[in-house]
N, CA, C and O atoms as CSV, one atom per row, in Angstrom:
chain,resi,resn,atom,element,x,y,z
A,1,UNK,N,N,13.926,8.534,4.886
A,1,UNK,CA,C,12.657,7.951,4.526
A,1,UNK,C,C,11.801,7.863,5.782
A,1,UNK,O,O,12.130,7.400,6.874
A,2,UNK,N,N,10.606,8.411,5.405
A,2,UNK,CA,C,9.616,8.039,6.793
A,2,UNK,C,C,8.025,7.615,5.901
A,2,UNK,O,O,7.369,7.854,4.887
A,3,UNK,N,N,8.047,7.073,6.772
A,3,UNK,CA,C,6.493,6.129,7.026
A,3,UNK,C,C,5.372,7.017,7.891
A,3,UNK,O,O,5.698,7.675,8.880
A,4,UNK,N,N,4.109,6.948,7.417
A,4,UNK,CA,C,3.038,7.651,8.216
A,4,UNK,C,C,1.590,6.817,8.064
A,4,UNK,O,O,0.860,6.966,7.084
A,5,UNK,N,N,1.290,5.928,9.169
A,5,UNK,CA,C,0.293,5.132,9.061
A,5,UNK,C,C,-0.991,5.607,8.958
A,5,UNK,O,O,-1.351,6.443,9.787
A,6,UNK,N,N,-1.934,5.153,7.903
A,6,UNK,CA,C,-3.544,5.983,7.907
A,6,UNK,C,C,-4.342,4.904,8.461
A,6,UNK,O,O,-4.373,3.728,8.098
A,7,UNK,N,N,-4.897,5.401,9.272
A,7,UNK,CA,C,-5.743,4.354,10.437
A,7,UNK,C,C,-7.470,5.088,10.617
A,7,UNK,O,O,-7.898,6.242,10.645
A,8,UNK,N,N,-7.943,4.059,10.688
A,8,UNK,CA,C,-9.910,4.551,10.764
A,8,UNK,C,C,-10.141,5.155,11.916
A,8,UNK,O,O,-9.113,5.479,12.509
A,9,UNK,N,N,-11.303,5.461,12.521
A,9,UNK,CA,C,-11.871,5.603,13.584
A,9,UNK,C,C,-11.405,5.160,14.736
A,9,UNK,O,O,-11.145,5.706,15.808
A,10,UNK,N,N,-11.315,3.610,14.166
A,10,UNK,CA,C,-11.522,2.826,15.293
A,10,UNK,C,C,-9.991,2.148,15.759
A,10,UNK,O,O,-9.866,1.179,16.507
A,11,UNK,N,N,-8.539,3.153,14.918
A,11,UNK,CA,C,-7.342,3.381,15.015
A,11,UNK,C,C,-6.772,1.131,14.317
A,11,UNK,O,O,-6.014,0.201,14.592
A,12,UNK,N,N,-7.515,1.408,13.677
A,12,UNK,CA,C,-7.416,-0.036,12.922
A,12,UNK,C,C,-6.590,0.905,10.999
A,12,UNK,O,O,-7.051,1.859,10.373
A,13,UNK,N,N,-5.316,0.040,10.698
A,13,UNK,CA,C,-4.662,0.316,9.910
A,13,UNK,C,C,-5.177,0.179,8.208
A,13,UNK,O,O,-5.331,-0.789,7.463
A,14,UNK,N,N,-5.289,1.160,8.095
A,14,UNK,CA,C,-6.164,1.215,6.643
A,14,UNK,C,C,-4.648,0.988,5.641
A,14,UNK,O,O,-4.568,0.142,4.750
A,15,UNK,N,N,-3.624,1.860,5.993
A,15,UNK,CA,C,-2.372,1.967,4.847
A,15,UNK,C,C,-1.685,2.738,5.597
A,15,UNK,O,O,-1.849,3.186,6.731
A,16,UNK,N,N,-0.695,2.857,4.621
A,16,UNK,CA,C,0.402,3.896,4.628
A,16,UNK,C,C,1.130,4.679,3.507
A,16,UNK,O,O,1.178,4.267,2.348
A,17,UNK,N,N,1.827,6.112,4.032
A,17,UNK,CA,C,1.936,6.903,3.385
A,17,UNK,C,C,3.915,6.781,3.029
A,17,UNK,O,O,4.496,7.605,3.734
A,18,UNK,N,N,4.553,6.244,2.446
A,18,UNK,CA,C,5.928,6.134,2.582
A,18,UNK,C,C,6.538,7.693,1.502
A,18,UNK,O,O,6.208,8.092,0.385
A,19,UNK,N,N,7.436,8.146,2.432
A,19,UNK,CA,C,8.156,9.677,2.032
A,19,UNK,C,C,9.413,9.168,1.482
A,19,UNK,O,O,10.004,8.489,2.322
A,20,UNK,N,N,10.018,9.258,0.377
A,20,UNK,CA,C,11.454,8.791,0.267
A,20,UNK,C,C,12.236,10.239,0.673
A,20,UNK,O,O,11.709,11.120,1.351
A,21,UNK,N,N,13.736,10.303,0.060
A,21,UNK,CA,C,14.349,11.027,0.560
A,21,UNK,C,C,14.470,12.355,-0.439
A,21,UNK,O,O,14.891,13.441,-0.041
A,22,UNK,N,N,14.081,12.120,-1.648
A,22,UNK,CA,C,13.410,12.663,-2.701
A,22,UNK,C,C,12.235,13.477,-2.679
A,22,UNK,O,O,11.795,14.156,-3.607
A,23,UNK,N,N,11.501,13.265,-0.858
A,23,UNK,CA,C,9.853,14.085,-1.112
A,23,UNK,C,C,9.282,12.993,-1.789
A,23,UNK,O,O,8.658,12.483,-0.859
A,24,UNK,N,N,9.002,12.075,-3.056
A,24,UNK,CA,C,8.070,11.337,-3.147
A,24,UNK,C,C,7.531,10.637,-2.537
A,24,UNK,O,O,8.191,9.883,-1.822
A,25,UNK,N,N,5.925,10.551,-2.533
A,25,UNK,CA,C,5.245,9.753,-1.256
A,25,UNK,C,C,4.367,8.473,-2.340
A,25,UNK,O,O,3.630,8.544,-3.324
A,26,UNK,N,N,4.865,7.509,-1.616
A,26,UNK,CA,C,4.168,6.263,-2.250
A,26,UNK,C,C,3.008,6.005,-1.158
A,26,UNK,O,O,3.219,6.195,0.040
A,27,UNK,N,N,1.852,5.587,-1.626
A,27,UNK,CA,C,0.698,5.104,-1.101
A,27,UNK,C,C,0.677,3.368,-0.943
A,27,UNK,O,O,0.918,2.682,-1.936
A,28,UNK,N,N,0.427,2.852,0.136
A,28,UNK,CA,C,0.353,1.347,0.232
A,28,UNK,C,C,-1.161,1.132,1.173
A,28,UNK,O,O,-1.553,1.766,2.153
A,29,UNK,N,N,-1.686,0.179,0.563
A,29,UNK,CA,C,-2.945,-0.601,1.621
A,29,UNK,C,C,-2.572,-1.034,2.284
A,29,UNK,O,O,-1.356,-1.155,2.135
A,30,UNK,N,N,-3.008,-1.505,3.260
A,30,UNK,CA,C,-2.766,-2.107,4.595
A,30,UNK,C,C,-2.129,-3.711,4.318
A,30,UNK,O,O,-1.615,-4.319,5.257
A,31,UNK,N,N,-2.226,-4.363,2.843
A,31,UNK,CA,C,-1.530,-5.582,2.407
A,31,UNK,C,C,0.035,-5.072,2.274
A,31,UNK,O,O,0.927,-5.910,2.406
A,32,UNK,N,N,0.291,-3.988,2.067
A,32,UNK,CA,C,1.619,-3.351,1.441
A,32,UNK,C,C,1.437,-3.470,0.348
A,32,UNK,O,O,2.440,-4.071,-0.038
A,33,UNK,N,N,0.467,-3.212,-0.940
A,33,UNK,CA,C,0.178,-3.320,-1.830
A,33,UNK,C,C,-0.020,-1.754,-2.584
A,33,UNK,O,O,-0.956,-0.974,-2.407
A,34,UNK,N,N,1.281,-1.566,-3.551
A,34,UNK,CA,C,1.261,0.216,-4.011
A,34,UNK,C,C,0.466,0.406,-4.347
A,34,UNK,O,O,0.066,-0.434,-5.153
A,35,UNK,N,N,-0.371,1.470,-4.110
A,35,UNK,CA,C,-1.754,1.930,-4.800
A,35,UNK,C,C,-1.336,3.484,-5.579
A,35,UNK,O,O,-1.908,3.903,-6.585
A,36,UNK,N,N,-0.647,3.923,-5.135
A,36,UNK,CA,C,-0.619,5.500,-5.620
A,36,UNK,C,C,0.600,5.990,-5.358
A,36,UNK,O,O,1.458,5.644,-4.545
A,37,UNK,N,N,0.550,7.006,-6.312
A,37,UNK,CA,C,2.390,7.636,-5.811
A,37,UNK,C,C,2.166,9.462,-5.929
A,37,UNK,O,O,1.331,9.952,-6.688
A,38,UNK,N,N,2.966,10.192,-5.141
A,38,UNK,CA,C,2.597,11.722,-5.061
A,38,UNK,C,C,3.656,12.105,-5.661
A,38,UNK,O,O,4.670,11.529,-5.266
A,39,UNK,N,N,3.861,13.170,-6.796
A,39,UNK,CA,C,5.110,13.367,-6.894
A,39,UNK,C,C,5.141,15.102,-6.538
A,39,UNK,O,O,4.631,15.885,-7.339
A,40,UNK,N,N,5.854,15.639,-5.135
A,40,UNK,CA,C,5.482,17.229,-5.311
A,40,UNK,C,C,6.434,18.006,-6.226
A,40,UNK,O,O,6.239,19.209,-6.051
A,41,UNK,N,N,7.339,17.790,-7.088
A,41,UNK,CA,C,8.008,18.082,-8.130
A,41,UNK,C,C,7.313,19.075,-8.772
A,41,UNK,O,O,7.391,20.286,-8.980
A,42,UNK,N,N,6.458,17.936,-9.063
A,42,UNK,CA,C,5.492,18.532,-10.549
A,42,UNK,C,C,3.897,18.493,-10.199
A,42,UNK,O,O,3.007,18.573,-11.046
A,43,UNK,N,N,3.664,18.330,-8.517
A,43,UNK,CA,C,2.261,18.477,-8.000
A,43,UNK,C,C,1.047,17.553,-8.533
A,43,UNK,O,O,-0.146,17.831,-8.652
A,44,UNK,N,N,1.713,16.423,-8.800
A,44,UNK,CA,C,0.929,15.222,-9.504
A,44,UNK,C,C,0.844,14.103,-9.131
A,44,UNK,O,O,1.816,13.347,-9.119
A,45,UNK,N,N,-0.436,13.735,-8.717
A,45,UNK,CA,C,-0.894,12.298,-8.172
A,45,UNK,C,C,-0.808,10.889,-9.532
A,45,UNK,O,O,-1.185,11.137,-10.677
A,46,UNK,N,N,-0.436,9.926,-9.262
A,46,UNK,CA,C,-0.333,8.915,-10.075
A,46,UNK,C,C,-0.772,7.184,-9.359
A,46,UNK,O,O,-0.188,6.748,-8.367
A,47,UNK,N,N,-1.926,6.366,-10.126
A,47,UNK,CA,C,-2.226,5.316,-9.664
A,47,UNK,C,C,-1.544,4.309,-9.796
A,47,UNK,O,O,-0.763,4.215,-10.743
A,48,UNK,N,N,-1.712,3.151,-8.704
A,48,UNK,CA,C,-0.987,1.720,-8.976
A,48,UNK,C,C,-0.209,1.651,-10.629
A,48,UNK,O,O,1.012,1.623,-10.785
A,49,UNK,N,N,-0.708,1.643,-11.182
A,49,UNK,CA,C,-0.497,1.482,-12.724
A,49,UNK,C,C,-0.085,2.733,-12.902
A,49,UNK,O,O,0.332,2.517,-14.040
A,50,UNK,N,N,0.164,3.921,-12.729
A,50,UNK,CA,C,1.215,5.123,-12.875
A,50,UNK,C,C,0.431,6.147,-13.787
A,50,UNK,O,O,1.094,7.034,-14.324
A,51,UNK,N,N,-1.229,6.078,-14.049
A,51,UNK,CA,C,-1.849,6.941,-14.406
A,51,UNK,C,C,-1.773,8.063,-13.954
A,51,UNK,O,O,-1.210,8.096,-12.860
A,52,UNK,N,N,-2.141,9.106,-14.378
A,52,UNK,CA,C,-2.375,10.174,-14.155
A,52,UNK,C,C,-3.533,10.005,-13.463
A,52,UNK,O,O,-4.250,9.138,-13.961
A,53,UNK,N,N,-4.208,10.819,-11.952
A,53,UNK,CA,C,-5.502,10.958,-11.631
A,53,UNK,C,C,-5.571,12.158,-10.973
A,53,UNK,O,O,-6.391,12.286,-10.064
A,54,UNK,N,N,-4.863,13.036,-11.275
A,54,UNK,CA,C,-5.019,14.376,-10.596
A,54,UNK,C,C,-3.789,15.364,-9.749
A,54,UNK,O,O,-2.639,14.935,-9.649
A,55,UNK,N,N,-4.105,16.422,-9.296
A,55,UNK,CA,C,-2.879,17.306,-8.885
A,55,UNK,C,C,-3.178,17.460,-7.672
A,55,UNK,O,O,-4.269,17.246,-7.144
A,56,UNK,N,N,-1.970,17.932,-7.077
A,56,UNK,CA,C,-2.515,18.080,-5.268
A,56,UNK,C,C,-1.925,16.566,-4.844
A,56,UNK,O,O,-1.461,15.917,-5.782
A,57,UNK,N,N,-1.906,16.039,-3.713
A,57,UNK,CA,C,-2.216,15.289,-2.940
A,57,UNK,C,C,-2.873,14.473,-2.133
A,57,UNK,O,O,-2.620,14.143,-0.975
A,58,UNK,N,N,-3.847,14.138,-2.930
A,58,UNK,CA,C,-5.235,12.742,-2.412
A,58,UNK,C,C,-4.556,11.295,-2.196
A,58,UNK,O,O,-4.977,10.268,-2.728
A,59,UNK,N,N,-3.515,11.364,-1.390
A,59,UNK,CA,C,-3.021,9.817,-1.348
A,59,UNK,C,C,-3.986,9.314,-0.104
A,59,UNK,O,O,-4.668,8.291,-0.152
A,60,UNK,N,N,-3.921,10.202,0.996
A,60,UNK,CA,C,-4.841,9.793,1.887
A,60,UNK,C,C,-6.349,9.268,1.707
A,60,UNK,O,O,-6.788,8.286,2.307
A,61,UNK,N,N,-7.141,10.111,0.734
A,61,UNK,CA,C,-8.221,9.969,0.471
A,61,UNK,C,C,-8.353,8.186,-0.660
A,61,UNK,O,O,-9.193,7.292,-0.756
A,62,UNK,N,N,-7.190,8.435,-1.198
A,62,UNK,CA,C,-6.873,7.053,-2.242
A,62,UNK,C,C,-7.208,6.322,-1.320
A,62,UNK,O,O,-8.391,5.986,-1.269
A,63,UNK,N,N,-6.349,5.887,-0.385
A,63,UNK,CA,C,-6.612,4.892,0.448
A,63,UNK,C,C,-7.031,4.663,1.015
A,63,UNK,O,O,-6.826,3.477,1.272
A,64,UNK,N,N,-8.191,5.418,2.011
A,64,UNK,CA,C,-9.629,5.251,2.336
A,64,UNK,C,C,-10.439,4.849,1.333
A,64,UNK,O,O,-11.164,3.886,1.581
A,65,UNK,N,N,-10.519,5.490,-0.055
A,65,UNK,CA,C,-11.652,5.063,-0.885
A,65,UNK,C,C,-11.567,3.225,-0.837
A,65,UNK,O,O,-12.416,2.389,-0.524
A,66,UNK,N,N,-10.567,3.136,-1.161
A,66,UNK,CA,C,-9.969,1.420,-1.475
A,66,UNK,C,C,-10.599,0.514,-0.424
A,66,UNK,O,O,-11.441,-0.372,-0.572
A,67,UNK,N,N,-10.009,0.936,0.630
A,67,UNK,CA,C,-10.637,0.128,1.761
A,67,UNK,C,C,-12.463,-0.076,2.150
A,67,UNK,O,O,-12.956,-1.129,2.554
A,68,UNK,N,N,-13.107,1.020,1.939
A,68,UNK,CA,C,-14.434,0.930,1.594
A,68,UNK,C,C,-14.839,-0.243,0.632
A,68,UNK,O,O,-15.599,-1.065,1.145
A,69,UNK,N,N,-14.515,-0.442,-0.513
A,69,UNK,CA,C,-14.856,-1.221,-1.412
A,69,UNK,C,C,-15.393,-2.450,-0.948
A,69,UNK,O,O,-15.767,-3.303,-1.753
């Protein structure tokens, strides 16, 4: 399992990207609060609540949008 911190500009901690040993990457805010999950299995992004929101890999972008708010 590895961890990969997403940090702003100004190297201030927006979230993180957690890899299990499986390849799945869970998305967390900077509270540790799950926001998103990647699954590359089946090339499908899924929200807090386990929606469907798209293919590819936007976990990074997830968690920038969030923090804007």
């Amino acid at each position: 399992m590895s961890i990969e911190y997403i940090t702003d500009s100004r190297q201030h901690i927006m979230g993180s990207i957690e890899t299990t040993g499986r390849g799945t990457q869970i998305a967390y805010n900077k509270d540790r609060k799950r926001v998103g999950l990647y699954d590359p299995k089946v090339n499908r992004t899924y929200d807090a609540r386990g929606r469907f929101i798209g293919t590819g890999d936007p976990l990074t972008r997830l968690i920038g949008s969030l923090t804007r708010k």
